[in-house]
C-alpha positions in Angstrom: 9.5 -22.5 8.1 11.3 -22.4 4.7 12.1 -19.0 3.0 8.6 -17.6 1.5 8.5 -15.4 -1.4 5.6 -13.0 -3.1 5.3 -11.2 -6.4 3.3 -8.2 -6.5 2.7 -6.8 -9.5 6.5 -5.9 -10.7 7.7 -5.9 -7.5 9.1 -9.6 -6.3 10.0 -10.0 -2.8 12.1 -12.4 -0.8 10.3 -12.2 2.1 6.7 -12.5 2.9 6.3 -9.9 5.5 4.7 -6.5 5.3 4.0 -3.5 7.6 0.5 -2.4 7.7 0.4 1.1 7.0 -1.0 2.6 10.1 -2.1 6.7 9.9 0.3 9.0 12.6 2.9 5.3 13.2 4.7 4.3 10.2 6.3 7.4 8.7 9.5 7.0 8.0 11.3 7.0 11.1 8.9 3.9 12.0 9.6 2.2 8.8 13.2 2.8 9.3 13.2 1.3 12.6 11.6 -1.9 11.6 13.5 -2.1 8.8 16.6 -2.1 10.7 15.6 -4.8 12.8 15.0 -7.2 9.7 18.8 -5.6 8.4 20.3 -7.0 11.9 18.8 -10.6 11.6 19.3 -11.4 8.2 22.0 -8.9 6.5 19.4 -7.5 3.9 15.9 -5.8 3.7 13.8 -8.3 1.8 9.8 -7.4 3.5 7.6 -4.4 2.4 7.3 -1.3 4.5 4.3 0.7 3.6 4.1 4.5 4.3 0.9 5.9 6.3 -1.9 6.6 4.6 -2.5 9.7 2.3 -5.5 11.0 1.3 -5.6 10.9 -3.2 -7.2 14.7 -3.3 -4.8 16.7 -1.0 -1.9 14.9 -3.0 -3.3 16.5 -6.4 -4.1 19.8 -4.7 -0.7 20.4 -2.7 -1.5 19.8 0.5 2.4 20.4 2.2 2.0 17.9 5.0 0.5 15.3 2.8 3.6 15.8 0.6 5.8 15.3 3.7 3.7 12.6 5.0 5.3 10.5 1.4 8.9 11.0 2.5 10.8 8.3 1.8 14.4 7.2 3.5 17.1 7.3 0.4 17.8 3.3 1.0 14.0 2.4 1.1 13.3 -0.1 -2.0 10.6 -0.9 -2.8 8.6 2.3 -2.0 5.4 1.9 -0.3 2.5 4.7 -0.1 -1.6 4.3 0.4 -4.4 6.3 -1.1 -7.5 6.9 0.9 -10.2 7.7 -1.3 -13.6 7.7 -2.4 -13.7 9.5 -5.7 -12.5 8.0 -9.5 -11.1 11.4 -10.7 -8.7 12.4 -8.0 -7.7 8.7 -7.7 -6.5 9.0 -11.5 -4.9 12.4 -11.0 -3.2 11.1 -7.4 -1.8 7.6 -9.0 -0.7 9.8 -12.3 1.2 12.2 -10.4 2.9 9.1 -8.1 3.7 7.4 -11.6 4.6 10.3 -13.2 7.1 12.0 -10.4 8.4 8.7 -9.3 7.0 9.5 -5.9 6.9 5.8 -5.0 7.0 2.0 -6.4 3.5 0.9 -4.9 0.0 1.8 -4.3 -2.2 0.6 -1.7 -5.7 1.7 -1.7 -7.3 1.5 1.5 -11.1 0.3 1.8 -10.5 -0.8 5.2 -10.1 1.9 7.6 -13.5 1.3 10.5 -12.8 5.1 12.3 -16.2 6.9 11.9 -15.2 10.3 10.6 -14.2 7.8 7.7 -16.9 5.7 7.3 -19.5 8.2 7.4 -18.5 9.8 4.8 -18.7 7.0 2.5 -15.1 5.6 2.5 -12.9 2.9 4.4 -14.3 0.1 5.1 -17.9 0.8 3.9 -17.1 2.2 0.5 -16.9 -1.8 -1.1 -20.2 -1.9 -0.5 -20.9 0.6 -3.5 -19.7 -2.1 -6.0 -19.6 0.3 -9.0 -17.7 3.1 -7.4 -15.0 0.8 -5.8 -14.8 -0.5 -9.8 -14.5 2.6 -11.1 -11.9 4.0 -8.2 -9.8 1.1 -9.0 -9.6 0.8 -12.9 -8.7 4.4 -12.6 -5.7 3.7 -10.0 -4.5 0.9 -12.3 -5.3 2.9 -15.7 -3.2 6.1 -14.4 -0.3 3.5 -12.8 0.3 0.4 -15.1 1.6 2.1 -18.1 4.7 3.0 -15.5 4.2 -1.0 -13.8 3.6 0.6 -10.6 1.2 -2.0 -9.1 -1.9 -1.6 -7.3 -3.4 -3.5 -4.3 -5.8 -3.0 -2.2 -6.6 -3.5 1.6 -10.5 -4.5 2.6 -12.0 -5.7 5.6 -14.8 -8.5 5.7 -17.8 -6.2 5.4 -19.3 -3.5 7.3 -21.0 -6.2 9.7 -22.1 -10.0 9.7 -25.0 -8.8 7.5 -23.1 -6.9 5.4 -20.4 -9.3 4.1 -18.5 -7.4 0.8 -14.9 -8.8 0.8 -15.6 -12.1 -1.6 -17.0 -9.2 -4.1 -14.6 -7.2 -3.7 -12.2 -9.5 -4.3 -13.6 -10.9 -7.6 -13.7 -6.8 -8.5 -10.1 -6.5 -7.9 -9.0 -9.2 -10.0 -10.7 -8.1 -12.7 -9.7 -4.6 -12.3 -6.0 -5.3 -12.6 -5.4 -4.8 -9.3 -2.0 -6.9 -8.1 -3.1 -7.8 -4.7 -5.6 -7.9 -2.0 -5.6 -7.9 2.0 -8.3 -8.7 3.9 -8.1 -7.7 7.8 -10.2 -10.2 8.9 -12.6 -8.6 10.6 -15.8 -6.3 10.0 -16.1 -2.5 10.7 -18.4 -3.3 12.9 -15.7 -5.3 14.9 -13.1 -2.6 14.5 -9.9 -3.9 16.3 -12.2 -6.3 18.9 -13.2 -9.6 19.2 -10.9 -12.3 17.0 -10.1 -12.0 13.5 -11.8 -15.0 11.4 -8.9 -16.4 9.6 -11.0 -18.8 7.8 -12.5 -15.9 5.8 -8.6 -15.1 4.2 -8.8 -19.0 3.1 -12.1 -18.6 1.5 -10.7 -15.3 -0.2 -7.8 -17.3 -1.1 -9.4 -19.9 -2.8 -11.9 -17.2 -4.1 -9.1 -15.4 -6.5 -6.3 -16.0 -8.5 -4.6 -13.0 -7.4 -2.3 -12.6 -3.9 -3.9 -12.5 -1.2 -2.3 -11.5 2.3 -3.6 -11.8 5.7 -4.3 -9.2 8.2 -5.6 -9.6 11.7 -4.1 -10.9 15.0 -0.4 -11.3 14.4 0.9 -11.0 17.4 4.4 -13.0 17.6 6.5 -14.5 14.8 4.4 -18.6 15.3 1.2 -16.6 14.5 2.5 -14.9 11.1 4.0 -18.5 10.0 0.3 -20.3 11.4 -1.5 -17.8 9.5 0.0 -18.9 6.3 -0.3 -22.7 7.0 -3.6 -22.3 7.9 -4.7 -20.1 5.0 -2.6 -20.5 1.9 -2.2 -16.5 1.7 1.0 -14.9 0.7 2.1 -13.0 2.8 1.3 -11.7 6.2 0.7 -7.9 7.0 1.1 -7.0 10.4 -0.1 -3.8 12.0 -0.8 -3.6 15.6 1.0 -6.8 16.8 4.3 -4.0 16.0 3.3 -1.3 17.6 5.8 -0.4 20.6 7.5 -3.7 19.7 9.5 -3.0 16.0 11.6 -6.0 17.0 8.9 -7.9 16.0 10.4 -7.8 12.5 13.7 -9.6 13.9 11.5 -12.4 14.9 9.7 -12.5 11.6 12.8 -12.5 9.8 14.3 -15.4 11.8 10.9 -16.8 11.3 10.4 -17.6 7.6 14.2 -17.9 6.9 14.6 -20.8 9.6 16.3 -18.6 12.0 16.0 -18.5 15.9 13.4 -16.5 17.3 14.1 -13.8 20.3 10.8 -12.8 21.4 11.9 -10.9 23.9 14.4 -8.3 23.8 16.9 -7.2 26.6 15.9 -4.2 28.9 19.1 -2.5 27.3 18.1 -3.6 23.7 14.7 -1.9 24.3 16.8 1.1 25.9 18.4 1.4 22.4 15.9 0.6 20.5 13.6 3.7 22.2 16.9 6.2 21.6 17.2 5.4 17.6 13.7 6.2 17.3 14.5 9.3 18.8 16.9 9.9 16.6 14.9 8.8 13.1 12.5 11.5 14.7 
């Protein structure tokens, strides 16, 4: 496959590749690790590495690990963080205080997340079914962040169950929101991570919106990213568990959309080295 591009907002990258932030996995030893991987392949860093998740309030009120939890290596470009929240006001203050202190270059807002001590209280992947509140949470990320052209995107899932279907809603209340982006983990919460993600649902989101939209869900190998794409028309691909234990993945990627050979598999001693800089980025 020919090189792929993707704007986002401000932020224009060469490659169409992004690490799904992933809660206790992609801090930034992680990211570092995968970045490296992309650096070996192709001599530069052109794919979108997104810090774990942060929760909006306990960024506004000081929360020390939270802080720590937006560290960011001193070569990462661009800068990657996502909010989890369900309330307007500390949305505002959190993407104000990111804008304002530089913290980072992006803001992913995460309306996706299945786990139950999330969902039952009203957030993750449930919260875009409360139309109005997932407006009013995401005019005030891009209100408090646009002024410094730090763009906003969000990632959603399908809905909370067959039944339940929110994402072609939430989509349409993204674009008009301002919001840069949308990803869409094809799946419901109700699914979690089983069963197959329904690709055909990122196609219908695609032809839904005029904004980007990037596909999440069973990108396993490097042919599955670039068959995502062909069959979908989205953007970009973001890849989360396919990674996991396997950050080599990103080689392959790389090789992938920049007509390169792809190595699957990696040598017993490459995996031997691979584990020992991780230990060392720890």
């Amino acid at each position: 496959m020919t090189t792929v591009s993707v704007t986002i907002g401000s932020i224009k990258l060469a490659s169409p590749v992004i690490l799904a932030p992933m809660a206790g996995v992609t801090n930034v030893a992680f990211r570092t690790l995968c970045r490296e991987q992309e650096l070996a392949k192709t001599g530069t860093v052109s794919g979108l590495y997104v810090c774990e998740m942060i929760t909006a309030r306990a960024l506004v009120e000081g929360n020390e690990k939270t802080r720590h939890m937006t560290t960011f290596g001193t070569d990462e470009h661009p800068r990657s963080l996502q909010f989890y929240t369900t309330d307007p006001e500390y949305t505002y203050k959190a993407a104000r205080m990111v804008a304002d202190n530089n913290l980072a270059d992006h803001i992913d807002m995460n309306f996706g997340c299945p786990v139950p001590k999330v969902t039952r209280r009203g957030g993750g992947g449930v919260l875009p079914w409360k139309r109005d509140r997932l407006a009013a949470i995401l005019r005030a990320a891009v209100r408090a962040a646009e002024p410094y052209q730090v763009p906003v995107t969000i990632k959603t899932r399908m809905g909370i169950d067959d039944q339940h279907l929110t994402y072609l809603d939430a989509g349409r209340i993204a674009e008009d929101c301002g919001v840069a982006a949308i990803t869409l983990h094809a799946r419901t919460v109700q699914q979690a991570y089983g069963g197959h993600a329904a690709w055909d649902a990122i196609a219908t989101l695609v032809g839904h919106v005029r904004i980007p939209v990037l596909g999440n869900g069973d990108v396993w190998e490097a042919p599955d990213a670039v068959r995502m794409m062909r069959q979908t028309g989205c953007a970009a691909v973001v890849v989360g568990r396919g990674c996991l234990g396997r950050p080599w993945l990103f080689r392959d990627l790389a090789a992938a959309f920049s007509g390169g050979e792809v190595t699957t598999l990696p040598t017993l001693g490459e995996v031997c080295q691979t584990v020992r800089r991780h230990a060392e980025l720890l």
